[in-house]
C-alpha positions as CSV (number, residue, x, y, z in Angstrom):
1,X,-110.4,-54.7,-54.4
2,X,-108.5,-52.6,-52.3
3,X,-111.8,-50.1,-52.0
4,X,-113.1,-53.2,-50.8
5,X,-110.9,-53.7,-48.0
6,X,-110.9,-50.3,-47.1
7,X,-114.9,-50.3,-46.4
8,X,-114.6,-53.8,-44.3
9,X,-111.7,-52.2,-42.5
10,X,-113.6,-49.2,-41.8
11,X,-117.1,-51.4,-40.5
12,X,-115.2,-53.4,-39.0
13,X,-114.0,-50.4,-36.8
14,X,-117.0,-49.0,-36.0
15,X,-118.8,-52.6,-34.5
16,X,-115.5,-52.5,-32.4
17,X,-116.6,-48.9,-30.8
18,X,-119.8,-49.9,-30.8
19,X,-119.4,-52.7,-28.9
20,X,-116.6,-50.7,-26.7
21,X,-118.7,-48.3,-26.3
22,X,-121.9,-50.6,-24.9
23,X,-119.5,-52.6,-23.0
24,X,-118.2,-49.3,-21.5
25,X,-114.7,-49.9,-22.2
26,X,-111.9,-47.6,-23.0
27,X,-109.9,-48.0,-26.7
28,X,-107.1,-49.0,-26.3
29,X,-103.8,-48.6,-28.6
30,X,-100.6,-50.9,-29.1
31,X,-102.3,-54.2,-28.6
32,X,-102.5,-57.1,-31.4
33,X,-105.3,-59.0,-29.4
34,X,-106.6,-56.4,-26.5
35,X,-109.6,-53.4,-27.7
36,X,-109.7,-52.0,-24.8
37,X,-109.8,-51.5,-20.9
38,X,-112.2,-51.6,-18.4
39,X,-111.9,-51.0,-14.5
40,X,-108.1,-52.1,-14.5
41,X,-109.0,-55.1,-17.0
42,X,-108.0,-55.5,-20.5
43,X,-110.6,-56.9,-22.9
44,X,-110.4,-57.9,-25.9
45,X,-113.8,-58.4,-28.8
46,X,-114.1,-61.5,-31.0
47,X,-116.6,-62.6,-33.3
48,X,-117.3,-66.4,-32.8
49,X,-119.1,-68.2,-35.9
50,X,-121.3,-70.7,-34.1
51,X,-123.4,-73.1,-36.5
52,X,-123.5,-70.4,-39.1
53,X,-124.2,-67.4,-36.9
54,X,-121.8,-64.6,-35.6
55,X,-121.8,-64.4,-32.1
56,X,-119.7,-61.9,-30.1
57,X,-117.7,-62.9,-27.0
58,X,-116.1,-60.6,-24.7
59,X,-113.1,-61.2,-22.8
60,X,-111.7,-59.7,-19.9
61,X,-107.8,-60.0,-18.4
62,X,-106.8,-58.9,-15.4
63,X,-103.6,-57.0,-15.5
């Protein structure tokens, strides 16, 4: 079980720098709820399930 974790830990990583990435955003460390920054913004990645499909949202926060 704990293999198991590892490997959704470690995909669940790399869509975050994918996204990141596309998005153009900078990682960001030290945040429970921010990814990243962008352009003096902090954003932050979720995955929303609507009617049974993952869809991504992005948000940004000024700071």
């Amino acid at each position: 079980m704990a293999e198991q974790q590892k490997q959704l830990e470690k995909k669940e990583a790399a869509f975050l720098d994918l996204i990141l990435r596309a998005y153009r955003a900078e990682k960001t460390e030290g945040f429970a709820t921010f990814h990243g920054k962008k352009a003096g913004r902090l954003v932050a990645v979720k995955v929303v399930d609507i009617f049974g499909t993952d869809t991504m949202t992005i948000v940004e926060v000024n700071i």
